[in-house]
N, C-alpha and C positions, 0 to 999 in steps of 0.2 A: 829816215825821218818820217814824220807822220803826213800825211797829206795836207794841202791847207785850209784851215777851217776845223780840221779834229783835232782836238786835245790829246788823243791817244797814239799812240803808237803800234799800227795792225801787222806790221811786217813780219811778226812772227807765225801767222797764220802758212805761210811757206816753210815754213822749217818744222814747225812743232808738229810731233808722232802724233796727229790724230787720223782715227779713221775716216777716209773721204768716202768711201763704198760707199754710204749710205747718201752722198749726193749725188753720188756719180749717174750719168743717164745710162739706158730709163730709170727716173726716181720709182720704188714700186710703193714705198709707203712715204709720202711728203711728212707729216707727224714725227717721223722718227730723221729725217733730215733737218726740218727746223731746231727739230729740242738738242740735234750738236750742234750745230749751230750756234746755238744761244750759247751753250756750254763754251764754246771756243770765242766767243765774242765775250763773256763774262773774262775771261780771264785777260782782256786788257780791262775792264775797269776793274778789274781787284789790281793791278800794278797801276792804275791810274791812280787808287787810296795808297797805295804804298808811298806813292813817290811822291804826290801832292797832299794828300792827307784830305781829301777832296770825296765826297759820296757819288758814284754816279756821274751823270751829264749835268750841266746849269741848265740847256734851253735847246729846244728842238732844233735849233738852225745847228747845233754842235754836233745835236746827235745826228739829223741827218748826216752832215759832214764825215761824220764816222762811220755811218752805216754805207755810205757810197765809197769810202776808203776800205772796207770789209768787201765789198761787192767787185773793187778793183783785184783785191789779193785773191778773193777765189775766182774770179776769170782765169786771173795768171795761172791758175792749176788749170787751166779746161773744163770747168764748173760751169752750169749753164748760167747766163749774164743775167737772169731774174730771180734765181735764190733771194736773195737778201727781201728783195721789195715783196715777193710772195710769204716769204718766212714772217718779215717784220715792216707790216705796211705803212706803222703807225712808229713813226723815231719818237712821239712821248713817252713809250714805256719806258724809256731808259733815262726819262728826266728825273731829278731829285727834285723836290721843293718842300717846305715845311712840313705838309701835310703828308707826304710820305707814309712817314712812322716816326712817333714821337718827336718830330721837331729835330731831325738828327740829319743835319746836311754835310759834318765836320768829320774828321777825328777829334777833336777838341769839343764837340757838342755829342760824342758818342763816351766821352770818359765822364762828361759831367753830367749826365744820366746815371752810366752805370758802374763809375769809379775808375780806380787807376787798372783795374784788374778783373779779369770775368771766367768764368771758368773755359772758355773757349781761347784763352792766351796759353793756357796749360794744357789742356788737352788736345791742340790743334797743332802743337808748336815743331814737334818732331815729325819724323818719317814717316808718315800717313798709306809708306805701301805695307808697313807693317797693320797688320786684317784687326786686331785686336784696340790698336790707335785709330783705327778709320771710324769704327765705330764706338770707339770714346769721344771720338771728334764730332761725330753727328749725334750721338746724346747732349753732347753741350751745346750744341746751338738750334737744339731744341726746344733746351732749357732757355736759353737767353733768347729765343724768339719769344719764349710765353713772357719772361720778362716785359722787354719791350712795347707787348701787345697791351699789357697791362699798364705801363705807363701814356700808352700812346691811347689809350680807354677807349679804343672802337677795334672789335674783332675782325669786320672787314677788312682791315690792314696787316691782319697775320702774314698773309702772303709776300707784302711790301717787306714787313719787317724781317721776313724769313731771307730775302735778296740783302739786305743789308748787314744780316749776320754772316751769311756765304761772300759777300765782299770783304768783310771784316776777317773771317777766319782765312783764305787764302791770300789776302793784302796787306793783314797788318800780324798775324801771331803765326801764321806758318813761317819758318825760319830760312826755307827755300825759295818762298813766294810764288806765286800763281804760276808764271812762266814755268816752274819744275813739273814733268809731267806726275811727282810722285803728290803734287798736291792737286794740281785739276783733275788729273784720274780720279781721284778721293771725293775734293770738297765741291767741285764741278760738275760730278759724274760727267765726267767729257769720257766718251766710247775712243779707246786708240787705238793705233795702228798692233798688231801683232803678227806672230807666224800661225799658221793652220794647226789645228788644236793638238795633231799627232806630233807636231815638232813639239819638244821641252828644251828650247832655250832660255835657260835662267841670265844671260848677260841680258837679253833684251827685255830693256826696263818696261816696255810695252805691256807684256808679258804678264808683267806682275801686276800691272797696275791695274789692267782693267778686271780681274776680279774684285780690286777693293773698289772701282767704280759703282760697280753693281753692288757692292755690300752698304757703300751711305746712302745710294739709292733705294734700297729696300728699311732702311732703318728711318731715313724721310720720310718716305711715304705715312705709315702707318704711324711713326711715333707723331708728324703733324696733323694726320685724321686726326687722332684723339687727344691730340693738342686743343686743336679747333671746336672738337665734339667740349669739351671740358672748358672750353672759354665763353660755347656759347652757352651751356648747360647755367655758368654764373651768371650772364650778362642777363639772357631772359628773366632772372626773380628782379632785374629792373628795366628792361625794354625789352619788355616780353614780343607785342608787336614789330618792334624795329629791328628784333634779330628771324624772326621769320618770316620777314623781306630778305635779310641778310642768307636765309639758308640755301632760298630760293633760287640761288645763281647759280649755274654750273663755273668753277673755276680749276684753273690749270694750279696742278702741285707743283713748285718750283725744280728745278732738278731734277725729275725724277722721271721726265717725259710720259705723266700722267694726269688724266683730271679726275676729279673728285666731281661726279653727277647729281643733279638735283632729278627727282624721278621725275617732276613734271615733263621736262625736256626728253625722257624716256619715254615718259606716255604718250607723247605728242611724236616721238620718232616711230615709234610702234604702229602708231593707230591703236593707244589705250589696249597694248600687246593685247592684237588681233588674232585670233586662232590660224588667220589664213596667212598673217606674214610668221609662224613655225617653219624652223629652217631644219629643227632637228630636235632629239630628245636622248636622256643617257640618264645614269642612274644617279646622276648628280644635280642635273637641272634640262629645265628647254630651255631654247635658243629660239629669239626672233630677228626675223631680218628687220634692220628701223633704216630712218634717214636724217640726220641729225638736221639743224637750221642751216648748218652752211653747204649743205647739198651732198655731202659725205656719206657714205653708208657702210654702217656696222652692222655686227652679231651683237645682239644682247640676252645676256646668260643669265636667267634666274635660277639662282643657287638654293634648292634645295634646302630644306631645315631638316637636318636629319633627325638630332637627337640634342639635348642638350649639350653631352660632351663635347660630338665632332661639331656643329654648325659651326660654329663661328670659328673656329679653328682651323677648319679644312678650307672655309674663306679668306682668312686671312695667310692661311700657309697660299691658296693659288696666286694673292694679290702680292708677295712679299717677291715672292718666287719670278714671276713672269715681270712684273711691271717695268724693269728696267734690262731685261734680256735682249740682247739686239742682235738678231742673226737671220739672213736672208732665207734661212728655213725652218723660221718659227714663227709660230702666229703672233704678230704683235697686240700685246694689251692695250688696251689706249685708259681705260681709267676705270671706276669703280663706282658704286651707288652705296647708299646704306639708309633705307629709313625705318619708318616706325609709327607707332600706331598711337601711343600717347604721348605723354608729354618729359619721357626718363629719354634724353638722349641718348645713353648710356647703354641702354637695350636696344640693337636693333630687331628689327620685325623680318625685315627684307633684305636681300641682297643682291645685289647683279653686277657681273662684271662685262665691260664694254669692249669689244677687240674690233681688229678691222674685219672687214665681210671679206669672206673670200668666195668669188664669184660663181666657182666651178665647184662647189660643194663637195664635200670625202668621197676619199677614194673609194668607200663600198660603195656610193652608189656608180662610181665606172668600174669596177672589177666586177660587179654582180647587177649591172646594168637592167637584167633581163629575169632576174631571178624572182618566181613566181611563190614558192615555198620554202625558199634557202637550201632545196635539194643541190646539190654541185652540176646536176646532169643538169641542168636547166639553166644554170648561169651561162652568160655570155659577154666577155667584156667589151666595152666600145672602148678600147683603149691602142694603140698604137705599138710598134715595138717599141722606138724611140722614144713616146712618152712613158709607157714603164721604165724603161732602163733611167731614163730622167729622175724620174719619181723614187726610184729604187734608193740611187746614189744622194738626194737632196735629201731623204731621212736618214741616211746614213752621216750623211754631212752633220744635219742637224741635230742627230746623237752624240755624233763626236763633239762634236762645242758643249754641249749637256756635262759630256762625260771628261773631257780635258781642259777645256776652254773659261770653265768656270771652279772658280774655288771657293767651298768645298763641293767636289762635284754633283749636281745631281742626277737622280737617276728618277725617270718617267715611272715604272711599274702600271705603265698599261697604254702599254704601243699597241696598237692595232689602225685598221682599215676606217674604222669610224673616225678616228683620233688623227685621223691624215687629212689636213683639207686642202685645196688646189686653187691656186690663184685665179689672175685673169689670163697668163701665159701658161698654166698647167702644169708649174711648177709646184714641188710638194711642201708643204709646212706642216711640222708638227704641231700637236693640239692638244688641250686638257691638261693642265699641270695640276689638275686639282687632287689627284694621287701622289704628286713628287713629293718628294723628301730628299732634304740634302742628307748627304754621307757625313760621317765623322772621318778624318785626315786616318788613312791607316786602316779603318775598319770596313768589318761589313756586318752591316747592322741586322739586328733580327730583330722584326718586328712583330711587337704584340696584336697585329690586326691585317692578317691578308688583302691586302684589295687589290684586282686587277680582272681578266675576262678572260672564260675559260676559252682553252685550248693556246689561249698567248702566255697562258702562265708557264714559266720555267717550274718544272719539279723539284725543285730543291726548294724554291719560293713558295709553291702550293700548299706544301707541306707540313715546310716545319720554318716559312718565314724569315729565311737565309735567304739575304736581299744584296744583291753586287752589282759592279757595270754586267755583268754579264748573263744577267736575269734580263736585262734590255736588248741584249744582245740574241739570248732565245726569241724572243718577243719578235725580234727582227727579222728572224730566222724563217720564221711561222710567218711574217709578211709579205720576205718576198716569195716564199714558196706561192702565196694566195697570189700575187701579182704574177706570175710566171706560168700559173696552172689556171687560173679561174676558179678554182676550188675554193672553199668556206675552207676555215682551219680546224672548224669541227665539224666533218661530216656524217650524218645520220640517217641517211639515204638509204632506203634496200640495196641500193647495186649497189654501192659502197663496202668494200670487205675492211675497210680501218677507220674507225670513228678520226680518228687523227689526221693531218695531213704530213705531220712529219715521217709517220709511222710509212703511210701510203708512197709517199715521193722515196724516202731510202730506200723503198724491199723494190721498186721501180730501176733504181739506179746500180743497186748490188746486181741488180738479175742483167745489167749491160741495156737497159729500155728511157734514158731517161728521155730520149724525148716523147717519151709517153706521157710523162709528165707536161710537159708544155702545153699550150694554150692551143687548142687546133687553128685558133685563128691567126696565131704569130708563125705557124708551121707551114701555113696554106698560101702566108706572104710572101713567101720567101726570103726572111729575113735570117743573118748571119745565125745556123744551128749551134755552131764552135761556141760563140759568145755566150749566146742564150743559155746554152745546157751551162756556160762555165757559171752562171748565175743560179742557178738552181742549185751545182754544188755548195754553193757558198752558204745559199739556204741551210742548205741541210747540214752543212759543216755548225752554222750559226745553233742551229736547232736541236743541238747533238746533246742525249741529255747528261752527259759527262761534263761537269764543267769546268774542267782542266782542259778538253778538248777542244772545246768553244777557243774563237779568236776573240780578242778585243775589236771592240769595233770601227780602230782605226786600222786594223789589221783585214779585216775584212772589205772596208773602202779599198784599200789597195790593191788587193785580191778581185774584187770588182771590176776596177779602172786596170787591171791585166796589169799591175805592176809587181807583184808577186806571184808568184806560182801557187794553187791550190792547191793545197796537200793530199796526200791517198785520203778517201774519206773514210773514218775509222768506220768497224760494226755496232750496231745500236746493243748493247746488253739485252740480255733475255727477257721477257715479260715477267714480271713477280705478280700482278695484277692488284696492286696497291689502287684502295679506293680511299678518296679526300672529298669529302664533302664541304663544301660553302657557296653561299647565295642558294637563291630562289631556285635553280634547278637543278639541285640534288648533286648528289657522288657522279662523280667522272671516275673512269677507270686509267689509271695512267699505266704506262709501259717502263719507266726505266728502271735499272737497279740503281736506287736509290742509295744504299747504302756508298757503292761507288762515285759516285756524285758529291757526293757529300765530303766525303774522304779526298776527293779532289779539287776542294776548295783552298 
């Protein structure tokens, strides 16, 4: 029964498959705790319209009642006892009244608006773990938010309206109701509970569900930007002033656990992106450190305008891609900007995407701490064994969720040392999805347009643009070797006899030397030689440029954490001395026999 004083019924909060990781102590990112939260809280009032036919709460003293009836069920898991009142400090948000959105407090006041029937009764109605329905289902209540918005004739209520159509599609037209995890996975993007990305259990409904989580999440996002973009685009030729008051707000995207940024609140985190808060730079954009209003501090990423084709495409591939990803080692996005210079909403000018700061900035600046010329002989890492080995396995982790954990998988194409950044505990997160591309189910794609950074690039990718998990999997290979040795992945040194460091670390290990290979400073600590070198072989297994011979990168995790045996490491084929030119500095000379490579795909 429900507590007394709520109208809902929270006791499913104990039983239903969601993921609690992410409240679990230490919280490492609050943001991505609240927004399940909300998510697992939304799905009693989508069963509260079900059953009563009812929008929402009547009146704070209910919703408090309910929110202290939420705050009871996750105690009972071991959840710290201030979730709820930090998450949701204000019980109004989840009140209904007239002004809402369109005057729609009913079921009976939502048909006689929009009829007996909407296209969200039909496309919302089935099996929503089916990927193709998830995102038929978030097209339609897209569509019926812009409705709404329009009869409710004020576009600051998009948002409102947008909760009212997510209550409606898993309360009243999904045929399983809210409680099914196959529709809060879906129309909640509630994050569930799963197995570790190398398990493939198909009984576990988990499983399935949370990639279609992440797909209406990515289809939210962007399809309600330019929802919004296109409501207010009409509204301004008649309250041209009163909608840029309205744009002026920074507000949270329902679902989707992102906001959508006004840039003042950006200029004002920056200090009017100050030169001296640059946290970093890449060939995509710099990154400033800000501090938002409520004390919180981000990376803010000004995205580059490349060309007409890529800008906005390579933007919105990063925001589609990352926005709703949740995984303890990945950089979380928090939201996005978009402005512009006149008065076409339509074009944007600028872009920037908003992520959490991470404290201990990339890993090149701890592996090459000390590097004066990017010679290798002059690097020196301030890094620890244990925190390598840490770092090692957390991007290995956070490939494998990339590469199984998500469907259709993607794949980074440009893993490196820069693209690794380190919390406030030194743990690692991957970074920059501004390269990713999802895979097609079954293929391996080849892409009309190489991007990635030389000496991480796999050969077979360099080349001729045959792109796999296991193009990431090189990438990986070339990381930890840098992590292990202190070396650059391309060295160009006089003492240097191999521009490469994959080249350098094999002819090291064939000749029975590897721990020449190693870091003089992990050798001189006394730290386990066994483990370490078994780590360098993995490198160079990963790195091997046959890619048949390459492990997956779940195979490798395992191989790491000593739970399989390392295989003899094959021989590298002979040099052909194949030269591929792209970017700014010229032909590299690769080593593999390509033709082999190839043929072993």
């Amino acid at each position: 029964m429900a507590a007394d004083g709520c109208l809902m019924d929270l006791n499913y909060v104990g039983t239903f498959p969601w993921d609690r990781s992410y409240c679990q102590p230490p919280i490492s990112n609050m943001t991505s705790c609240c927004t399940t939260l909300l998510s697992l809280f939304g799905i009693a009032i989508g069963q509260r319209l079900r059953l009563t036919g009812l929008f929402r709460l009547p009146n704070a003293t209910a919703a408090a009642a309910c929110l202290a009836d939420f705050s009871s069920n996750l105690s009972a898991l071991s959840l710290p006892s201030d979730l709820v009142h930090t998450c949701f400090p204000s019980p109004q948000r989840f009140v209904i009244t007239p002004d809402f959105c369109a005057g729609i407090l009913t079921r009976q006041n939502w048909t006689a608006k929009l009829g007996p029937s909407t296209a969200i009764d039909s496309a919302c109605r089935s099996d929503l773990s089916v990927p193709t329905q998830c995102y038929a289902c978030a097209d339609a209540g897209v569509a019926v938010t812009a409705q709404l918005t329009d009869l409710d004739g004020n576009v600051s209520h998009t948002t409102q309206c947008l909760y009212l159509v997510v209550d409606y599609a898993a309360g009243v037209a999904n045929q399983f109701g809210p409680e099914d995890p196959r529709a809060a996975g879906c129309i909640f993007s509630l994050a569930l509970s799963s197995p570790s990305p190398p398990t493939h259990s198909k009984s576990h409904t988990a499983a399935i569900i949370t990639p279609i989580a992440t797909a209406l999440a990515l289809v939210l996002l962007f399809s309600v930007l330019g929802l919004y973009l296109r409501l207010s685009k009409s509204k301004k030729k008649r309250k041209l002033s009163k909608n840029q008051e309205q744009r002026s707000r920074s507000h949270a995207r329902p679902n989707t656990g992102s906001i959508l940024y006004d840039i003042e609140e950006l200029d004002k985190a920056t200090d009017n992106f100050s030169e001296r808060n640059i946290v970093g730079r890449g060939g995509f954009g710099v990154v400033y450190k800000g501090t938002l209003s409520d004390g919180s501090l981000v990376a803010v990423k000004k995205v580059l305008e490349l060309n007409l084709e890529g800008g906005d495409e390579k933007f919105q591939n990063e925001v589609e891609i990352i926005s709703h990803l949740r995984h303890r080692n990945l950089v979380p996005l928090r939201g996005c900007c978009i402005t512009n210079d006149n008065d076409d909403m339509e074009e944007a000018k600028e872009r920037y995407l908003v992520y959490d700061y991470m404290p201990n900035g990339s890993l090149a600046d701890r592996i090459f701490a000390s590097s004066v010329d990017g010679n290798s002989a002059k690097n020196k890492s301030t890094l620890t064994w244990p925190q390598r080995k840490n770092i090692i396995l957390d991007v290995a982790k956070g490939l494998a969720y990339l590469h199984y954990g998500v469907k259709p998988a993607i794949y980074h194409r440009d893993i490196k040392a820069t693209n690794i950044l380190l919390d406030g505990e030194m743990r690692a997160r991957v970074a920059d999805f501004g390269l990713a591309r999802q895979s097609r189910e079954g293929l391996s794609p080849l892409t009309s347009k190489v991007a990635g950074t030389h000496g991480y690039m796999a050969p077979e990718y360099a080349l001729y643009g045959q792109l796999t998990a296991k193009s990431d999997v090189y990438s990986f290979g070339v990381l930890v070797l840098e992590i292990m040795s202190g070396r650059n992945a391309l060295d160009k040194s006089a003492e240097s006899n191999s521009a490469l460091i994959t080249d350098w670390a094999s002819k090291l290990v064939k000749s029975g030397r590897a721990e020449e290979v190693l870091d003089a400073a992990l050798v001189s600590e006394g730290n386990p030689k066994g483990i370490m070198e078994r780590f360098v072989l993995v490198g160079i297994l990963c790195a091997h440029v046959m890619v048949v011979l390459r492990p997956t990168i779940s195979e490798a995790l395992k191989m790491l954490e000593g739970d399989i045996d390392v295989p003899p490491i094959p021989d590298r084929p002979t040099a052909l001395s194949h030269e591929y030119a792209f970017g700014e500095h010229g032909p590299i000379t690769a080593s593999p026999a390509l033709s082999a490579s190839i043929s072993g795909l």
